[in-house]
C-alpha positions as CSV (number, residue, x, y, z in Angstrom):
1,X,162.3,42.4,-112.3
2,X,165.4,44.2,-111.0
3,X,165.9,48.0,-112.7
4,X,169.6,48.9,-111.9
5,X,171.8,48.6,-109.0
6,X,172.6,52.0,-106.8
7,X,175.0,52.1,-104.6
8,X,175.0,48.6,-104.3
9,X,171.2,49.3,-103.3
10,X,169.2,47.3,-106.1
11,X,165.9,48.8,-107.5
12,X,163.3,46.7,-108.9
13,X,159.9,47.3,-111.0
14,X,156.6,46.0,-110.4
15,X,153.5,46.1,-112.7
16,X,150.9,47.9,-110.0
17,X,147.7,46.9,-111.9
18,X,148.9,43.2,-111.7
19,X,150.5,43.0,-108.7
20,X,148.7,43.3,-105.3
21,X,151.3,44.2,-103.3
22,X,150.7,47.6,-104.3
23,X,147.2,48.2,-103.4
24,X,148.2,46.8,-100.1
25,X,151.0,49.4,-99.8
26,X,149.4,52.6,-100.8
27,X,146.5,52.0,-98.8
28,X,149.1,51.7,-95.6
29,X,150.9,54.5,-96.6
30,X,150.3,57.6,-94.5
31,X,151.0,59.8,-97.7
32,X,150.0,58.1,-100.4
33,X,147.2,60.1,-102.1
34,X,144.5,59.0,-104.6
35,X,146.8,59.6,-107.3
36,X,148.9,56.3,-105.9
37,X,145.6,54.5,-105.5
38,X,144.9,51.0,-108.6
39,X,141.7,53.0,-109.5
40,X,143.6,56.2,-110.9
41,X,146.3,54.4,-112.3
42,X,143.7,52.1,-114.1
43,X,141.4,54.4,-115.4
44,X,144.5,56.3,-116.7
45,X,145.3,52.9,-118.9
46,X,141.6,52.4,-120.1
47,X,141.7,55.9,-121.2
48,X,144.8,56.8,-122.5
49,X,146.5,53.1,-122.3
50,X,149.6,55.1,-120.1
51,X,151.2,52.0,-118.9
52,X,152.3,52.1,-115.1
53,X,155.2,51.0,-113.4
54,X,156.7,51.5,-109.7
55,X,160.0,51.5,-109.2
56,X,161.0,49.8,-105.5
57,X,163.9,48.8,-103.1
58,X,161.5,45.9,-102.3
59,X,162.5,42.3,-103.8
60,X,160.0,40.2,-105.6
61,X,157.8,38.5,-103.0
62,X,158.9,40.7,-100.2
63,X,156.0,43.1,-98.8
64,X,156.7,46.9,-100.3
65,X,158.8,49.2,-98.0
66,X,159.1,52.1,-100.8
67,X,157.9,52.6,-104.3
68,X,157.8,55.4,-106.9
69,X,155.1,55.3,-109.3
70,X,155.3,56.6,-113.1
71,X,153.1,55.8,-116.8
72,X,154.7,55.1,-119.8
73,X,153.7,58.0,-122.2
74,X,154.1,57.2,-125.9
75,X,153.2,60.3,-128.5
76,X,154.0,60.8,-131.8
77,X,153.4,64.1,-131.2
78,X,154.8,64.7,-127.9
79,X,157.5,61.9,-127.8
80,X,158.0,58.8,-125.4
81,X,158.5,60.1,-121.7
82,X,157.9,58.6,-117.9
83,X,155.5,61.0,-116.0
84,X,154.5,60.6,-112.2
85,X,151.7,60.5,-113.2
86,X,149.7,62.4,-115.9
87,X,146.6,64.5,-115.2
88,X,147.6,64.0,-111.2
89,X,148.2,67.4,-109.2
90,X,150.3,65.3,-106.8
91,X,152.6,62.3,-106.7
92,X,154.4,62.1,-103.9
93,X,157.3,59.6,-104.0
94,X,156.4,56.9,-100.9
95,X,160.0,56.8,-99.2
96,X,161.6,56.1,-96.0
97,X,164.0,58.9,-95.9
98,X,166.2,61.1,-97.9
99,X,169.0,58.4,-98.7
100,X,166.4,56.6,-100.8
101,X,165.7,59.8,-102.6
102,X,168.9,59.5,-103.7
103,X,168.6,55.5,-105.0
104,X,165.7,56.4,-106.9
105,X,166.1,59.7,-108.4
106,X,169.7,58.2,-109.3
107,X,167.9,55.2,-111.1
108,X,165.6,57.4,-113.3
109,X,168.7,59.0,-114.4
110,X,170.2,55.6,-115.4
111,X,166.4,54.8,-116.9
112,X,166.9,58.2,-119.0
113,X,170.3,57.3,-120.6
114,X,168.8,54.0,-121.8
115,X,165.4,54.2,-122.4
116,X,165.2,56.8,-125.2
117,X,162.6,58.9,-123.4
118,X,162.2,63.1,-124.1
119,X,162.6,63.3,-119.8
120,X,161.1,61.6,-116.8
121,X,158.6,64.0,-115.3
122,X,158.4,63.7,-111.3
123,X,155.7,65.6,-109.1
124,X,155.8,65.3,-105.6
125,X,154.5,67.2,-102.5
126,X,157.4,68.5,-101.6
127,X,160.4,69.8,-103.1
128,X,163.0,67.2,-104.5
129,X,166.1,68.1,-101.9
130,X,168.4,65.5,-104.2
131,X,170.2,66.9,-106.9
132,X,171.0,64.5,-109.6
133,X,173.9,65.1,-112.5
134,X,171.4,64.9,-115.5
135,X,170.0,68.4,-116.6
136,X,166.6,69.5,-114.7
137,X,164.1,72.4,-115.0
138,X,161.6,72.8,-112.7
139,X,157.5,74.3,-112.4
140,X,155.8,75.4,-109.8
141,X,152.1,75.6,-108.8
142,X,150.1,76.9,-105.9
143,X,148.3,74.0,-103.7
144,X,145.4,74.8,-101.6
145,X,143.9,72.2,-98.9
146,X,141.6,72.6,-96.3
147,X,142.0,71.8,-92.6
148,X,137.7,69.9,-92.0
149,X,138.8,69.3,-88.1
150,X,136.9,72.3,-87.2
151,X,133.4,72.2,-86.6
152,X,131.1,73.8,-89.1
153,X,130.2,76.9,-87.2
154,X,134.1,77.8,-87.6
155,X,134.5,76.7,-91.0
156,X,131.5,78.7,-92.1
157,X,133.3,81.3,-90.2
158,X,136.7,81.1,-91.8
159,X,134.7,81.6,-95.0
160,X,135.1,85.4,-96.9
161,X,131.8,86.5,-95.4
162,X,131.0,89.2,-98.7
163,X,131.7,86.5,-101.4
164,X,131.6,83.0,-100.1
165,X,129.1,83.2,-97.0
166,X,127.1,85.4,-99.3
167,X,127.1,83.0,-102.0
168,X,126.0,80.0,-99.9
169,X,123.4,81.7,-98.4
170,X,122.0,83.3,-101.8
171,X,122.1,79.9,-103.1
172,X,119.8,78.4,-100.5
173,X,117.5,81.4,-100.8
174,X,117.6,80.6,-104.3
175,X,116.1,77.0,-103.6
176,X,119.3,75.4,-105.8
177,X,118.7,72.0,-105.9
178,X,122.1,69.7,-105.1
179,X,122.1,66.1,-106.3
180,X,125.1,63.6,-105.5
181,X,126.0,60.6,-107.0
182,X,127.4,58.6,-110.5
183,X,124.3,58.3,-112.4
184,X,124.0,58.3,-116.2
185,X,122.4,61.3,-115.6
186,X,124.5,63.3,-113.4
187,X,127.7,62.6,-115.8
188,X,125.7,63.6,-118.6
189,X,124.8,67.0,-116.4
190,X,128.5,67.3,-115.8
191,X,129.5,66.6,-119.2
192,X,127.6,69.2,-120.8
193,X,128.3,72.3,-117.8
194,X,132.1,70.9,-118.7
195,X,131.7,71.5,-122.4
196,X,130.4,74.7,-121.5
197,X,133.3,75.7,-119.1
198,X,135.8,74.5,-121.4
199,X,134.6,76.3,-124.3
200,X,134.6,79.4,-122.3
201,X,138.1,78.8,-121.4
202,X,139.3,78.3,-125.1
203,X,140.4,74.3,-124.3
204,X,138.8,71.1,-125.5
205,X,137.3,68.9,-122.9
206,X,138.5,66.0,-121.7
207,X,137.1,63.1,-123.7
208,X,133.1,61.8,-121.9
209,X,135.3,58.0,-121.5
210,X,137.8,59.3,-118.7
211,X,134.9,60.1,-116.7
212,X,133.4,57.1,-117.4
213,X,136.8,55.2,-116.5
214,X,137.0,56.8,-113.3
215,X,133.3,56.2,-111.7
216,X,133.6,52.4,-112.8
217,X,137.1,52.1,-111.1
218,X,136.3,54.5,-108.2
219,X,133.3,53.5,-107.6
220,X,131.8,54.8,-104.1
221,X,134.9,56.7,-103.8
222,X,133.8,59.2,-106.3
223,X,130.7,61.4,-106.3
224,X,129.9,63.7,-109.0
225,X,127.6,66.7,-107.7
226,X,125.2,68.9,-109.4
227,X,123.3,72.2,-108.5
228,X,120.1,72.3,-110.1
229,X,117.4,75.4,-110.6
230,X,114.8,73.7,-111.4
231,X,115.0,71.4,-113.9
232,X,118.2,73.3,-115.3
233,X,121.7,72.7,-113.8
234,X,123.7,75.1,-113.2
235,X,127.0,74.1,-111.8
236,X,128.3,70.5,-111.0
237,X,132.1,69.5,-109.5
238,X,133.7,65.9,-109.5
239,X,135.9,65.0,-106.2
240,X,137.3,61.7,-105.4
241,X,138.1,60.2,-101.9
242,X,141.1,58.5,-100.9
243,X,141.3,57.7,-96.8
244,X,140.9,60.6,-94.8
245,X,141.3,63.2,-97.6
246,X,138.0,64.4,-100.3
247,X,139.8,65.6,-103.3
248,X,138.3,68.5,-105.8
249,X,139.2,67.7,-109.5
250,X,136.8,69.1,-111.6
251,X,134.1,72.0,-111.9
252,X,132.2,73.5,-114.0
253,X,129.2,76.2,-114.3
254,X,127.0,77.7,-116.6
255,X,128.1,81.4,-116.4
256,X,124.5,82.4,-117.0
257,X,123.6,81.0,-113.6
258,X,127.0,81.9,-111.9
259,X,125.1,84.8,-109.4
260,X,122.8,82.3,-108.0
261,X,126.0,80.5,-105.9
262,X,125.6,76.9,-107.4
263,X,129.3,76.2,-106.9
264,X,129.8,77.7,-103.7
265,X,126.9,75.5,-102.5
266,X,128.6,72.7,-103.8
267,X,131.3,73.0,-102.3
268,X,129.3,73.3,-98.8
269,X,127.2,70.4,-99.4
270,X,130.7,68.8,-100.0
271,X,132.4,70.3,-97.0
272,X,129.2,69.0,-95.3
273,X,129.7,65.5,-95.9
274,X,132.9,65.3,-95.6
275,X,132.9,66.0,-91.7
276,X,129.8,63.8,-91.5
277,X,131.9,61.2,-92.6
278,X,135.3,61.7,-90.2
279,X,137.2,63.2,-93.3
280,X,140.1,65.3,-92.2
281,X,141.6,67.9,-95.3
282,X,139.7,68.4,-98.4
283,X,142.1,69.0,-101.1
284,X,141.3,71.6,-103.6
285,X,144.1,70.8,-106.1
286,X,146.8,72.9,-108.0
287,X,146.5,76.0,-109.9
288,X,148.4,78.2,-112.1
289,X,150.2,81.7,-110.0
290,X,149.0,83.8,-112.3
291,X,145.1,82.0,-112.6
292,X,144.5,85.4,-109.8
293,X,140.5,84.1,-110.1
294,X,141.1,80.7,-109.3
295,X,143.7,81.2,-106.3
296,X,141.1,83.6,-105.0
297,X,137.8,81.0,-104.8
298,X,140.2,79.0,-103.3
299,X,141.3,81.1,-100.7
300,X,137.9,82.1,-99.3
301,X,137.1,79.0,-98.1
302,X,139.7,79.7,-95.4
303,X,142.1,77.4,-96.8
304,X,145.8,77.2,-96.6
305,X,148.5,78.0,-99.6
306,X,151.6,75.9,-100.7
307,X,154.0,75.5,-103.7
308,X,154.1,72.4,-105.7
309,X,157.3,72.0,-107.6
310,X,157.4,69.9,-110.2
311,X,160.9,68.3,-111.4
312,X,162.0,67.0,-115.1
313,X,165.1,65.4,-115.6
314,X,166.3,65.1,-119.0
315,X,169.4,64.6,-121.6
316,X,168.1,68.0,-123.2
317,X,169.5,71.2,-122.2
318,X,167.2,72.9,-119.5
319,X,166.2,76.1,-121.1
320,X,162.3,74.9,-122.3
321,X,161.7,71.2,-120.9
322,X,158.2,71.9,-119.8
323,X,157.4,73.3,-123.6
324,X,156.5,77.2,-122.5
325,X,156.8,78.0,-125.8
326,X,155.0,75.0,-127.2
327,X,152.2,75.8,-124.9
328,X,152.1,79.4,-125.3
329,X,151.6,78.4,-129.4
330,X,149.2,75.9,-128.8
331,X,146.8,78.9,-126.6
332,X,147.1,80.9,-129.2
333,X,146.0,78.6,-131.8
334,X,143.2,77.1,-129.7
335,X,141.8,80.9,-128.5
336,X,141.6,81.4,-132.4
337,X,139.7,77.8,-133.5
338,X,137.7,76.4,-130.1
339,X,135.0,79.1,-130.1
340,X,134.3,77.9,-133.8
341,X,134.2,74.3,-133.4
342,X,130.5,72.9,-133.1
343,X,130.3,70.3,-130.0
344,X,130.7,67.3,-132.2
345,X,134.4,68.5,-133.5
346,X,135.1,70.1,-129.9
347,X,134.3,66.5,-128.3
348,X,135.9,64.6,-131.0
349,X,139.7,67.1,-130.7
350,X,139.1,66.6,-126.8
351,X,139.4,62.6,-126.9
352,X,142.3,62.9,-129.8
353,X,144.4,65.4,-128.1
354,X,144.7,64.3,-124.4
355,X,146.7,61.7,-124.7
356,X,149.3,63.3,-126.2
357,X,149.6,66.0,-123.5
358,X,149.7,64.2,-120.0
């Protein structure tokens, strides 16, 4: 159905989970990313039923030229708000050129006057250069991919030879077992050295069904990966694939274990396959400036650094639109209680609170 009218330039909606021309266009796209792809958006419904909806230049029945994709976030807690898209490092809008940032950016603004939503959240690759009239606060984070044209030999090379060389190496002397795949088993290795991780980090986990949403709609296209000593494991990760690109979205380890090099042999094995099987940047996903642990591991693999900026646009004036303060609260209070909750109640606030904070 058509949106608004910009400039004489009409902008339409499209449901991307029921219509195929989507599919089709993201998987043409040179930078769409798996965030675009029907699988993320789907499991993102099953889970959390975020509705999606792309915004396009493209009439009904013509092939897509353009498109912006965002979910429909409803929260009692949180409020109504467009995000594109929730839990995704990346969303790049797919246009032509910077006139249609213009159209579309000046559409959400219409879509926020009349649609009663808290703001439309929009997180591309790049820096939004259109300004729009409607108030705006911004976020960055730092964005690490890897280049896997290089042979091995040099990528092992480019590695920090003390921490990360070292740490392959130990784990291989160490006779770490690494098993790949989307087994009942594996999740439920992952699941647990999650629980663990998260627990450590003072946050609930993710509720067990997101995984669950995300093999069944990624299918081949996701591998979980688990280090084993023994019979124990000790450190597992979770990347997806999308064309040319292996994307890191989720580790864990068992801190007890952490010295044998479990995730830094993951990471190898995954580096491994990916050039066995033509890929060309592995992308290691966003993190926080000030996570200085994090942005290090990262680093040692001899990747390179960017900024992601992330845009809101709201009615609200500027000064807190990505909820510092809220969050800020919400550490404190979850520092003081997740350490005390057994696994049950940790699991159980995990699949409640998600939703409400894509």
């Amino acid at each position: 159905m058509r949106d608004t009218e910009v400039n004489t330039k009409a902008v339409y909606q499209l449901h991307p989970l029921q219509d195929p021309r989507w599919a089709e266009f993201v998987g043409g796209h040179p930078r769409s990313s798996v965030f675009h792809t029907v699988a993320w958006l789907e499991a993102l419904n099953r889970t959390y039923g975020f509705q999606p909806i792309t915004y396009t230049t493209s009439p009904p029945g013509s092939s897509l030229e353009d498109g912006l994709v965002l979910c429909r976030v409803k929260s009692w807690i949180t409020g109504r708000r467009l995000i594109s898209l929730p839990f995704s490092d990346h969303c790049e809008p797919l246009l032509n050129d910077a006139a249609d940032e213009h159209v579309f950016l000046s559409a959400l603004e219409q879509t926020l006057h009349r649609a009663k939503v808290r703001y439309i959240e929009v997180r591309p690759m790049h820096p939004l250069a259109d300004a729009a009239n409607s108030c705006r606060s911004t976020e960055s984070y730092c964005f690490h991919q890897l280049d896997l044209r290089p042979d091995l030999a040099t990528l092992f090379g480019n590695c920090h030879k003390s921490s990360t060389q070292r740490k392959i190496l130990r784990a291989e002397r160490e006779g770490l077992i690494c098993e790949t795949g989307r087994s009942d088993a594996l999740l439920d290795a992952f699941w647990n050295l999650l629980l663990i991780t998260r627990r450590r980090h003072r946050i609930p986990p993710q509720p067990k069904s997101w995984f669950r949403n995300l093999i069944n709609c990624f299918g081949d296209e996701l591998q979980i990966r688990v280090a084993f000593k023994g019979k124990q494991p000790v450190a597992s990760i979770l990347t997806l694939r999308h064309k040319d690109t292996l994307v890191y979205k989720y580790g864990c380890s068992d801190t007890r274990f952490n010295n044998l090099g479990g995730t830094h042999l993951l990471f190898w094995k995954a580096i491994q396959e990916g050039k066995r099987d033509g890929l060309q940047i592995f992308d290691l996903g966003r993190s926080e400036w000030d996570n200085v642990g994090l942005l290090r591991f990262k680093d040692r693999w001899g990747s390179a650094r960017s900024s992601l900026t992330y845009t809101r646009f709201s009615l609200s004036p500027p000064s807190d639109m990505f909820g510092r303060d809220v969050k800020a609260w919400a550490g404190r209070i979850a520092r003081s209680v997740v350490p005390c909750l057994p696994d049950r109640i940790l699991r159980m606030v995990g699949s409640a609170l998600y939703r409400h904070i894509a």
